[in-house]
N, CA, C and O atoms as a GROMACS GRO file, in nm:
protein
  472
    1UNK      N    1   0.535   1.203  -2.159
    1UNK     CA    2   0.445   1.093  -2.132
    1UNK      C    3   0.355   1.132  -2.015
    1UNK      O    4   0.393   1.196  -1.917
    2UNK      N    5   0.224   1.083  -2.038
    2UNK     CA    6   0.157   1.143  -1.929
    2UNK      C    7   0.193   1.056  -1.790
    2UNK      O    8   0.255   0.950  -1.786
    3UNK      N    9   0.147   1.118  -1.697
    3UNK     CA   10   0.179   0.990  -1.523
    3UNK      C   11   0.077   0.922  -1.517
    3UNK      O   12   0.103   0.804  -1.499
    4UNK      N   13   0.022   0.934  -1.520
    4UNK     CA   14  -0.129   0.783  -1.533
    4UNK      C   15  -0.058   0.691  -1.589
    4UNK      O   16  -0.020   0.602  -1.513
    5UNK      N   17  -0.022   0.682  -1.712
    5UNK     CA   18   0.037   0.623  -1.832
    5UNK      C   19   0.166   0.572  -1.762
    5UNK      O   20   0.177   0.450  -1.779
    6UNK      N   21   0.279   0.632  -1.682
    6UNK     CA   22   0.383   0.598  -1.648
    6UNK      C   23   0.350   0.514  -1.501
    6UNK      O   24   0.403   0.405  -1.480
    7UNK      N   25   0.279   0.560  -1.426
    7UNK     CA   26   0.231   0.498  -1.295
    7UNK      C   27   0.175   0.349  -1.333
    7UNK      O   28   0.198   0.255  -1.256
    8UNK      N   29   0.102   0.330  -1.451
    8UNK     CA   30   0.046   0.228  -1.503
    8UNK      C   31   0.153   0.131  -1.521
    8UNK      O   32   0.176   0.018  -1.477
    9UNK      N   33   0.212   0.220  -1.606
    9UNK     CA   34   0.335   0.122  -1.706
    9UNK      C   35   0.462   0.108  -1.546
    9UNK      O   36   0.547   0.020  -1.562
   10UNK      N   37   0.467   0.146  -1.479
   10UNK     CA   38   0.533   0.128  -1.364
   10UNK      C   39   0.488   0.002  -1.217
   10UNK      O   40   0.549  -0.029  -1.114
   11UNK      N   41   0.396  -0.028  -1.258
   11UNK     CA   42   0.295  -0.104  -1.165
   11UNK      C   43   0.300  -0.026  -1.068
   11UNK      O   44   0.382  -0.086  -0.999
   12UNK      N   45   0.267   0.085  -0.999
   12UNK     CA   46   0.223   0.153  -0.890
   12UNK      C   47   0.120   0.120  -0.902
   12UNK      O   48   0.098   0.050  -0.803
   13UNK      N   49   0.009   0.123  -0.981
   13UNK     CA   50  -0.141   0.097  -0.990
   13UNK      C   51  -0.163  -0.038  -1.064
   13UNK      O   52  -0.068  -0.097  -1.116
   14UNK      N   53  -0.286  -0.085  -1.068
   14UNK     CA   54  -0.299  -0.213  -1.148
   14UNK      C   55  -0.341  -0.190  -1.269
   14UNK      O   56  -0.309  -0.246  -1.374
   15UNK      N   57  -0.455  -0.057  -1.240
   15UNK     CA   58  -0.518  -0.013  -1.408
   15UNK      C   59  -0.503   0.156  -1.451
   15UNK      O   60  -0.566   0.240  -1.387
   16UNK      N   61  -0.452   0.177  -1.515
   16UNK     CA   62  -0.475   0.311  -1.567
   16UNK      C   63  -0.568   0.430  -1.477
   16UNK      O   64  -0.536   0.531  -1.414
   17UNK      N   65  -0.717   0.353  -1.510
   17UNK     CA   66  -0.792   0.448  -1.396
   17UNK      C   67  -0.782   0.455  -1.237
   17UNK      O   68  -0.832   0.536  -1.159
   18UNK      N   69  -0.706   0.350  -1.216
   18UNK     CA   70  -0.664   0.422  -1.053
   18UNK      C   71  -0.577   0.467  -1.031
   18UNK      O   72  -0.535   0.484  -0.917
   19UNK      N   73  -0.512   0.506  -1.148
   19UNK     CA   74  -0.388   0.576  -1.109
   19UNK      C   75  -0.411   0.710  -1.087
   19UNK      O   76  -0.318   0.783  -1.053
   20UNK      N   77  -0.554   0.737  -1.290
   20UNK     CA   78  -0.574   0.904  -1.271
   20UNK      C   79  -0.656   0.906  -1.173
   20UNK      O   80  -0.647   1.016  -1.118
   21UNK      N   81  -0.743   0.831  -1.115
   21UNK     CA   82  -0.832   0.848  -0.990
   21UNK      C   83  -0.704   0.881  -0.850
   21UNK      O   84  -0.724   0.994  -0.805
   22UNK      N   85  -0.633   0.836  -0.806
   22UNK     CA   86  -0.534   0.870  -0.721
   22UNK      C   87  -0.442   1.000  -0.774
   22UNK      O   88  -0.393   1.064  -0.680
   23UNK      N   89  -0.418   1.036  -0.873
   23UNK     CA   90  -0.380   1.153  -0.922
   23UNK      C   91  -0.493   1.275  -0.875
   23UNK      O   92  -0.461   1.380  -0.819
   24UNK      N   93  -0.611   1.239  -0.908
   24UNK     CA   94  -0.685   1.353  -0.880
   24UNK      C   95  -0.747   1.410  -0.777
   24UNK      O   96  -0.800   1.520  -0.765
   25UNK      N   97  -0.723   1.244  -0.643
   25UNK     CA   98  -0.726   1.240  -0.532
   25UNK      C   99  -0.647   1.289  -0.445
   25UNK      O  100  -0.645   1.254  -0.327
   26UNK      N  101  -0.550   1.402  -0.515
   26UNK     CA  102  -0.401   1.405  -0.430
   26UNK      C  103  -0.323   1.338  -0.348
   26UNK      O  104  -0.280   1.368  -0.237
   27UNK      N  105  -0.300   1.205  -0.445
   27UNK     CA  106  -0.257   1.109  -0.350
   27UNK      C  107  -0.086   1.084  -0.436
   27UNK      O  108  -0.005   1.000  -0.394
   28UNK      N  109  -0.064   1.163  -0.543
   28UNK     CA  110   0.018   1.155  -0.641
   28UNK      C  111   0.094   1.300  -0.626
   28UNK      O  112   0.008   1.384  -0.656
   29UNK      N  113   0.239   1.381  -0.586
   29UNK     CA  114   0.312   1.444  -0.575
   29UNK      C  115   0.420   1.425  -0.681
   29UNK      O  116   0.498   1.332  -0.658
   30UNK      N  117   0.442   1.503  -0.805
   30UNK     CA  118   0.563   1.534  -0.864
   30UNK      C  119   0.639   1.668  -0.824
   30UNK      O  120   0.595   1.780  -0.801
   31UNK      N  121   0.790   1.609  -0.826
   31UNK     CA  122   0.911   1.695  -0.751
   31UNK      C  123   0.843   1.800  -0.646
   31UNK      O  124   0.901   1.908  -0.635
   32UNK      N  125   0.709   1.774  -0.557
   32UNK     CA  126   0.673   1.838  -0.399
   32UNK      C  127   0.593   1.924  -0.506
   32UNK      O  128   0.601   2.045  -0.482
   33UNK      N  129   0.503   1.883  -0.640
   33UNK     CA  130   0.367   1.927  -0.622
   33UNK      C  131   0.252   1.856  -0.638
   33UNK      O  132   0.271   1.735  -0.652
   34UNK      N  133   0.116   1.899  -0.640
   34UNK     CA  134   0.032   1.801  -0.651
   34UNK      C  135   0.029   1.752  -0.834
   34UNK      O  136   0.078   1.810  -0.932
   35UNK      N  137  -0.009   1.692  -0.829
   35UNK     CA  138   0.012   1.642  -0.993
   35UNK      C  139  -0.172   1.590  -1.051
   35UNK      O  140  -0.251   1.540  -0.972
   36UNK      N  141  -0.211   1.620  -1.214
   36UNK     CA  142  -0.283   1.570  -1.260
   36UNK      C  143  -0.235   1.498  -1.347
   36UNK      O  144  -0.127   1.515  -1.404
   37UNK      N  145  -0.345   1.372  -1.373
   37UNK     CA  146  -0.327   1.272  -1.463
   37UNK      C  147  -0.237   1.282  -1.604
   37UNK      O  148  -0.154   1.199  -1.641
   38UNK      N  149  -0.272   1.401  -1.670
   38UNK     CA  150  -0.230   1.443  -1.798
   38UNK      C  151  -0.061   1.523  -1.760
   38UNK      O  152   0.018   1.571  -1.840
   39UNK      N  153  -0.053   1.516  -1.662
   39UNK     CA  154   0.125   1.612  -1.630
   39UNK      C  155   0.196   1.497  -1.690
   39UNK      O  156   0.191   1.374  -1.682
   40UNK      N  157   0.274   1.605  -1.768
   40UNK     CA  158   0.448   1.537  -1.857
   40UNK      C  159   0.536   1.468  -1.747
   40UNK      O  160   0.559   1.544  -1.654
   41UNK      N  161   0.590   1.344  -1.734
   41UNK     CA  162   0.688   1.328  -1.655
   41UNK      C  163   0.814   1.356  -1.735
   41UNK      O  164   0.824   1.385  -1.854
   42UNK      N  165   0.864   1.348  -1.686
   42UNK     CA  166   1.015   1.353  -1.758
   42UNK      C  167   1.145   1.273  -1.691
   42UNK      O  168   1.095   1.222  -1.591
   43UNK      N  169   1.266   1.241  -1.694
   43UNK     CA  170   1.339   1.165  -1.662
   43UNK      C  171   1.391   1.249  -1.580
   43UNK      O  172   1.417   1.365  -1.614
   44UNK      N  173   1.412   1.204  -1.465
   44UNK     CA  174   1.476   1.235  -1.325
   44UNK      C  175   1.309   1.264  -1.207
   44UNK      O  176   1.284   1.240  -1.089
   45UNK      N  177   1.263   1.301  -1.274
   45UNK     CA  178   1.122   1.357  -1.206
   45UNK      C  179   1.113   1.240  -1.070
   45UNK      O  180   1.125   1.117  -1.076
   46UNK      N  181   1.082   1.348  -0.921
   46UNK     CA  182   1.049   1.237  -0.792
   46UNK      C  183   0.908   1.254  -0.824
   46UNK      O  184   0.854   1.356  -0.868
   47UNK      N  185   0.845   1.120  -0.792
   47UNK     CA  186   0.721   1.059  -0.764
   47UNK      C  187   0.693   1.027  -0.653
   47UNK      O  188   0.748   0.929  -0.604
   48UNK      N  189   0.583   1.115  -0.570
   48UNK     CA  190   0.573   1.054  -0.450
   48UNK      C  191   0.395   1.000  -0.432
   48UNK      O  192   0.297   1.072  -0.411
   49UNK      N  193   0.399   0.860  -0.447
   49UNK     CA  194   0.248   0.793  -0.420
   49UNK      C  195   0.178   0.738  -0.271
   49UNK      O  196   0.202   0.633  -0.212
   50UNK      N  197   0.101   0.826  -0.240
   50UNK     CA  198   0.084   0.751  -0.125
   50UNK      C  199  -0.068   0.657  -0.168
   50UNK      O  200  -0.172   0.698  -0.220
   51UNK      N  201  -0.026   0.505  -0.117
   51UNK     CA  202  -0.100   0.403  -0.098
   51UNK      C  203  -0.223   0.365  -0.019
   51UNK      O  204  -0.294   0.446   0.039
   52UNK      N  205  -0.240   0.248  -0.021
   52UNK     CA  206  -0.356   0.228   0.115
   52UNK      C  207  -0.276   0.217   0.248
   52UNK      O  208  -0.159   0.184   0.232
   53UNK      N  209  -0.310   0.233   0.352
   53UNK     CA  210  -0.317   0.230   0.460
   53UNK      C  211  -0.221   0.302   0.511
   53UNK      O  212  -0.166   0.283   0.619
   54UNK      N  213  -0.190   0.430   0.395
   54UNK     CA  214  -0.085   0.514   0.470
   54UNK      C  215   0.035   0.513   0.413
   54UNK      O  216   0.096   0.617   0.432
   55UNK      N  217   0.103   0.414   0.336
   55UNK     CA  218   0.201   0.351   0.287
   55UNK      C  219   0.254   0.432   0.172
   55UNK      O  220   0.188   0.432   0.068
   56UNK      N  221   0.362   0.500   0.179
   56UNK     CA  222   0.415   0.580   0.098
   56UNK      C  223   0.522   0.542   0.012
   56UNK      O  224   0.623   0.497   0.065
   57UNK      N  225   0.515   0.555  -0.136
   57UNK     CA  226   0.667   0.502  -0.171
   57UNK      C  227   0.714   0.649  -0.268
   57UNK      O  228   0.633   0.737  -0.300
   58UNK      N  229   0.843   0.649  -0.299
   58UNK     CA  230   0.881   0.769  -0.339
   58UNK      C  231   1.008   0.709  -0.446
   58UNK      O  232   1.104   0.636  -0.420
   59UNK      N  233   0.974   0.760  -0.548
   59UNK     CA  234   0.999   0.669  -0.712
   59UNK      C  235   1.094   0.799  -0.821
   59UNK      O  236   1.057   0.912  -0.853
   60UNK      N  237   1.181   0.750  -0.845
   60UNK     CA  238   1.223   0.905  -0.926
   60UNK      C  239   1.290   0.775  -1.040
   60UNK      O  240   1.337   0.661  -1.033
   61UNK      N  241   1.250   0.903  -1.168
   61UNK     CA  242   1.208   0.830  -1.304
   61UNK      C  243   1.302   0.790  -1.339
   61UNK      O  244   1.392   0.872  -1.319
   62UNK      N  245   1.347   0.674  -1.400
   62UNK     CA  246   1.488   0.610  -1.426
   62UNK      C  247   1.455   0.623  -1.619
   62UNK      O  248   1.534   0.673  -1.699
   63UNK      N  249   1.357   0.579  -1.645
   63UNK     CA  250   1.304   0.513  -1.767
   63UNK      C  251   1.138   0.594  -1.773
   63UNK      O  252   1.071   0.646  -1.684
   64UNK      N  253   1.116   0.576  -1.914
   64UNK     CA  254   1.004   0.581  -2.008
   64UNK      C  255   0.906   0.471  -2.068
   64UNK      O  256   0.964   0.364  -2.083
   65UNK      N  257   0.802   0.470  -2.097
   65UNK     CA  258   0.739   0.343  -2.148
   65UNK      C  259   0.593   0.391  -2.162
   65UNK      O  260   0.525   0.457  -2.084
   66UNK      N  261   0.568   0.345  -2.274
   66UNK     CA  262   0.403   0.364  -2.302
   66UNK      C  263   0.331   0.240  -2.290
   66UNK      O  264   0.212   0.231  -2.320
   67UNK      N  265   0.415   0.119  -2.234
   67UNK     CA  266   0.356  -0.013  -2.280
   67UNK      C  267   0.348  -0.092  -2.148
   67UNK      O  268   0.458  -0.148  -2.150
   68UNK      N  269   0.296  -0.125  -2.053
   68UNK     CA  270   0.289  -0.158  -1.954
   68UNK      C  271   0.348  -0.354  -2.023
   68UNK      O  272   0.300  -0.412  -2.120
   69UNK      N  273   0.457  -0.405  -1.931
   69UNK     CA  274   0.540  -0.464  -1.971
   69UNK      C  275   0.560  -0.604  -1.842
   69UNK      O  276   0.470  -0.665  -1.785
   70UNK      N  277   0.664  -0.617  -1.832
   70UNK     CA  278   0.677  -0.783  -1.690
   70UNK      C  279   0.710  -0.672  -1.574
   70UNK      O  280   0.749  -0.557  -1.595
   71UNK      N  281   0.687  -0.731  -1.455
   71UNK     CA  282   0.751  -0.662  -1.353
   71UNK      C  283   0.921  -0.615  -1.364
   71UNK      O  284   0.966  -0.514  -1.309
   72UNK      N  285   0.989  -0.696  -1.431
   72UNK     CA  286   1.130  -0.671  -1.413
   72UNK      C  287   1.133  -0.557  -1.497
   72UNK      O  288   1.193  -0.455  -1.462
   73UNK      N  289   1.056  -0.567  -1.635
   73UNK     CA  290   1.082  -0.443  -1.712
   73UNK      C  291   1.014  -0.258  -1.688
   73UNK      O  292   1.034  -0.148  -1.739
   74UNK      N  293   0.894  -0.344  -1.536
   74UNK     CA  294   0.875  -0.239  -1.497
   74UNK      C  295   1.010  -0.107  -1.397
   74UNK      O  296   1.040   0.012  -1.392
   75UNK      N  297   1.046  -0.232  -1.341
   75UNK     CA  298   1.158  -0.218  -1.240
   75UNK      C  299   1.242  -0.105  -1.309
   75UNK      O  300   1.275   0.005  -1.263
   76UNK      N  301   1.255  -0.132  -1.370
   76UNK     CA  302   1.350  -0.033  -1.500
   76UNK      C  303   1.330   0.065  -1.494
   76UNK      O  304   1.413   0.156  -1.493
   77UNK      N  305   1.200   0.074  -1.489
   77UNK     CA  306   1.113   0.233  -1.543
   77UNK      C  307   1.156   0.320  -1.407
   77UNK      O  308   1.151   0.439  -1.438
   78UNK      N  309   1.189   0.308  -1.295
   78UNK     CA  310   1.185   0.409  -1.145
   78UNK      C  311   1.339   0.323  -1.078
   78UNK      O  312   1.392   0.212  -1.085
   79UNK      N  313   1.355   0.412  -1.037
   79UNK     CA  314   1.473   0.428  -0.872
   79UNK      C  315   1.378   0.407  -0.769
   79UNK      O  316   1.278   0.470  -0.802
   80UNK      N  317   1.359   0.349  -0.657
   80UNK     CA  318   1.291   0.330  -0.585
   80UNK      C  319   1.365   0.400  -0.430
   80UNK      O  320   1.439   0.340  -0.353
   81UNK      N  321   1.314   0.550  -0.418
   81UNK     CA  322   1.394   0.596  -0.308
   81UNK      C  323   1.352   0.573  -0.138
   81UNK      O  324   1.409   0.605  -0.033
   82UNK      N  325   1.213   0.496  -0.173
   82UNK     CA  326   1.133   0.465  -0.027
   82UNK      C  327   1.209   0.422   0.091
   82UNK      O  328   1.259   0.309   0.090
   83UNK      N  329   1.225   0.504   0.198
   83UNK     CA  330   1.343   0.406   0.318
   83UNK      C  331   1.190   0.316   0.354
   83UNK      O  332   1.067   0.320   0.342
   84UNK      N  333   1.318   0.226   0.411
   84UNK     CA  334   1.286   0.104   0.444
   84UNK      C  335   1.208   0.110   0.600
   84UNK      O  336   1.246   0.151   0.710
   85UNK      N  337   1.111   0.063   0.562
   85UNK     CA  338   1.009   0.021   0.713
   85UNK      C  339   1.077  -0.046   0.821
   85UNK      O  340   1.139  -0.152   0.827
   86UNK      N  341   1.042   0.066   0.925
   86UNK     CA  342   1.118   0.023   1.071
   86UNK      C  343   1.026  -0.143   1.120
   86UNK      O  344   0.905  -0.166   1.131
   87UNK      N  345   1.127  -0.214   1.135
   87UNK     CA  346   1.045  -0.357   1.144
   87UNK      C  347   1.007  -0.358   1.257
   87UNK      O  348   1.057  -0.318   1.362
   88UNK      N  349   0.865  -0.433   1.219
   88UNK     CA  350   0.737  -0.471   1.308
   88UNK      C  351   0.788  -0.532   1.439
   88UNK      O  352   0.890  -0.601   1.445
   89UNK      N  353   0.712  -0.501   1.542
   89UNK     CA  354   0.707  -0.537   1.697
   89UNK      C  355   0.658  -0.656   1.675
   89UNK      O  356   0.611  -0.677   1.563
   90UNK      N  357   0.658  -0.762   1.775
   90UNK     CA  358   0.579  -0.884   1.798
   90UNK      C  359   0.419  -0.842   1.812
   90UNK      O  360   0.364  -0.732   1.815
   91UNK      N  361   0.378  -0.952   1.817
   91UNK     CA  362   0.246  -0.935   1.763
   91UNK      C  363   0.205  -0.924   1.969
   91UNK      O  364   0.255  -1.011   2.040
   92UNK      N  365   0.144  -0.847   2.014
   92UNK     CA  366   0.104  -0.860   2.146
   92UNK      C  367  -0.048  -0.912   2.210
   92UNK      O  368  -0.167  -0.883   2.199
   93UNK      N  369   0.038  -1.006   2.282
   93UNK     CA  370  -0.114  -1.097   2.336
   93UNK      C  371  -0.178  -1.071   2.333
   93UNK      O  372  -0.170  -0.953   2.299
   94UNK      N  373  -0.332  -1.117   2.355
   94UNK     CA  374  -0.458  -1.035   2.336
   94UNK      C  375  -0.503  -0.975   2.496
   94UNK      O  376  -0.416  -1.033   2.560
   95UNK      N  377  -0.551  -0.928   2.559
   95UNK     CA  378  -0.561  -0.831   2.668
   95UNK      C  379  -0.658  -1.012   2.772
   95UNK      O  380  -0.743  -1.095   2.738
   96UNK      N  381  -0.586  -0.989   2.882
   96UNK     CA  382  -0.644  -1.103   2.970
   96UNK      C  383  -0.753  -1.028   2.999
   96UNK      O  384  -0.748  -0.909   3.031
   97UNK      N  385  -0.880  -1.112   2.988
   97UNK     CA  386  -0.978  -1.104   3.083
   97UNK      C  387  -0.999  -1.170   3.186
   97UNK      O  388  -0.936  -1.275   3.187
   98UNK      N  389  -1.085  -1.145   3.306
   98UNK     CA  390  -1.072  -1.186   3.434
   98UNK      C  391  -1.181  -1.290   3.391
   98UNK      O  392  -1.275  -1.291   3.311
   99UNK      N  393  -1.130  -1.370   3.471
   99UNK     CA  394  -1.252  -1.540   3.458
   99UNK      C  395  -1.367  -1.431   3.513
   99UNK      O  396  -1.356  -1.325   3.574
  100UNK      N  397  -1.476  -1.504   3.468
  100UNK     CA  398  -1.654  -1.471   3.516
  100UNK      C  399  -1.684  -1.353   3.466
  100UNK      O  400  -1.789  -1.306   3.511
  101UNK      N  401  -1.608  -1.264   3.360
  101UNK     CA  402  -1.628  -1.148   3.299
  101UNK      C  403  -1.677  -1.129   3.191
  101UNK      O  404  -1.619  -1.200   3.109
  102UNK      N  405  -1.759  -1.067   3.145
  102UNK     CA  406  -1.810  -1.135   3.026
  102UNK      C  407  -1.898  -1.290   2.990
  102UNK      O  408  -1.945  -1.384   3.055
  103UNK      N  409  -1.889  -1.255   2.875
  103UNK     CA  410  -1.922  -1.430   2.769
  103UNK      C  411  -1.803  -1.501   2.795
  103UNK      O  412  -1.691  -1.452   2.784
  104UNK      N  413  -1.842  -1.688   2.852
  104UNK     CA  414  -1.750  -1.722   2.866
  104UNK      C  415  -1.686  -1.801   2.707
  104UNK      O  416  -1.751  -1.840   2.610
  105UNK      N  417  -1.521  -1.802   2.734
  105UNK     CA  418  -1.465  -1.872   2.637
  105UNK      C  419  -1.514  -1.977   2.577
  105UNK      O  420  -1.619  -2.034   2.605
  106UNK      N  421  -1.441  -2.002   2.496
  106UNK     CA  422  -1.453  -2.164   2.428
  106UNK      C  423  -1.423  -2.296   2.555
  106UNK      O  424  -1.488  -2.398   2.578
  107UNK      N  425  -1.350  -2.265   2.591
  107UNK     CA  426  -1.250  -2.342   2.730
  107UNK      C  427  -1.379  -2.364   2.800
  107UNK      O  428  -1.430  -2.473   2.830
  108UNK      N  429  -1.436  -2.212   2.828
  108UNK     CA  430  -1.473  -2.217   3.008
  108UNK      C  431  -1.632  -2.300   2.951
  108UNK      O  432  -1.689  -2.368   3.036
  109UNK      N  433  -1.682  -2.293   2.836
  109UNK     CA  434  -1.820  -2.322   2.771
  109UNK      C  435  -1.782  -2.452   2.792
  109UNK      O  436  -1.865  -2.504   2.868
  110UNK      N  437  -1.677  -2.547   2.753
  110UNK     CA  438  -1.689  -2.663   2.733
  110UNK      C  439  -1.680  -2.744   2.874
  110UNK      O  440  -1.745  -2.844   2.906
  111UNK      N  441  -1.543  -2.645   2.978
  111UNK     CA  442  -1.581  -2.705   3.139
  111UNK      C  443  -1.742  -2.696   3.171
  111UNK      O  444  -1.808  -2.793   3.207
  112UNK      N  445  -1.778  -2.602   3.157
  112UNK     CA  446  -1.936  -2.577   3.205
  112UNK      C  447  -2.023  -2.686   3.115
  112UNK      O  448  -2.116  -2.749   3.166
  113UNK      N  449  -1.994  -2.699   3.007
  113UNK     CA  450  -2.114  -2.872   2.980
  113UNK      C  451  -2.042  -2.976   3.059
  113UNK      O  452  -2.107  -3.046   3.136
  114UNK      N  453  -1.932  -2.991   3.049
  114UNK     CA  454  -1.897  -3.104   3.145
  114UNK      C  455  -1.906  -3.117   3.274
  114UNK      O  456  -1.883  -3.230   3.317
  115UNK      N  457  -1.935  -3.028   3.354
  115UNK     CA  458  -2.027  -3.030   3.501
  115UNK      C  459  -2.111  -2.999   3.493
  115UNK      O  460  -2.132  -2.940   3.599
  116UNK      N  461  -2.235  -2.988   3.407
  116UNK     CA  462  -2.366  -2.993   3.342
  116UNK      C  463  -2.388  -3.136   3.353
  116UNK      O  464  -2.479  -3.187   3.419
  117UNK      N  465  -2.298  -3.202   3.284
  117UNK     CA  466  -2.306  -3.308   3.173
  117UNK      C  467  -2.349  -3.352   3.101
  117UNK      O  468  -2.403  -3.462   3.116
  118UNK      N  469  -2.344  -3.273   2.958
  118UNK     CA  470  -2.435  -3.274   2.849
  118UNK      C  471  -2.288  -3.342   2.775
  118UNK      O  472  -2.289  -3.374   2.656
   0.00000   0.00000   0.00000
């Protein structure tokens, strides 16, 4: 089966052509090589896709399918060997600025009409 076709039928991608477009982008690794659209997968084969923003998942073939199907029956199709993302830090305040620096805030705009007095 070709990997376009299996990446498809796997939901890694949404449509066919971004899968072979990410295949040809070297963004698609079978068992640690680069892979084209038309390469045979075969059962056991690792898949390694890297995503947007860096995001890597690493998929080794459980199942076959020419028919892109429900998510659960995609589920079927791969082992999902991706470790798990070291969880996120708190989100960190935004950097204080010193009063009179800059454009003033929302805050400091609305004290300043009110000793205006508009």
């Amino acid at each position: 089966m070709r990997l376009d076709r299996w990446l498809w039928a796997a939901r890694a991608f949404k449509t066919r052509p971004l899968a072979a477009t990410a295949c040809d982008g070297g963004k698609v690794d079978v068992n640690d090589s680069a892979a084209k659209p038309a390469k045979p997968v075969r059962l056991g084969d690792v898949i390694r896709v890297t995503l947007g923003q860096g995001r890597r998942r690493i998929l080794k073939v459980a199942g076959l399918d020419e028919r892109r199907g429900s998510p659960a029956r995609a589920r079927a199709l791969y082992e999902d060997l991706t470790p798990a993302e070291p969880p996120r830090s708190r989100r960190a305040a935004p950097p204080l600025r010193p009063p009179g620096a800059g454009r003033p805030t929302k805050r400091e705009r609305r004290e300043i009409e009110r000793l205006r007095g508009w």
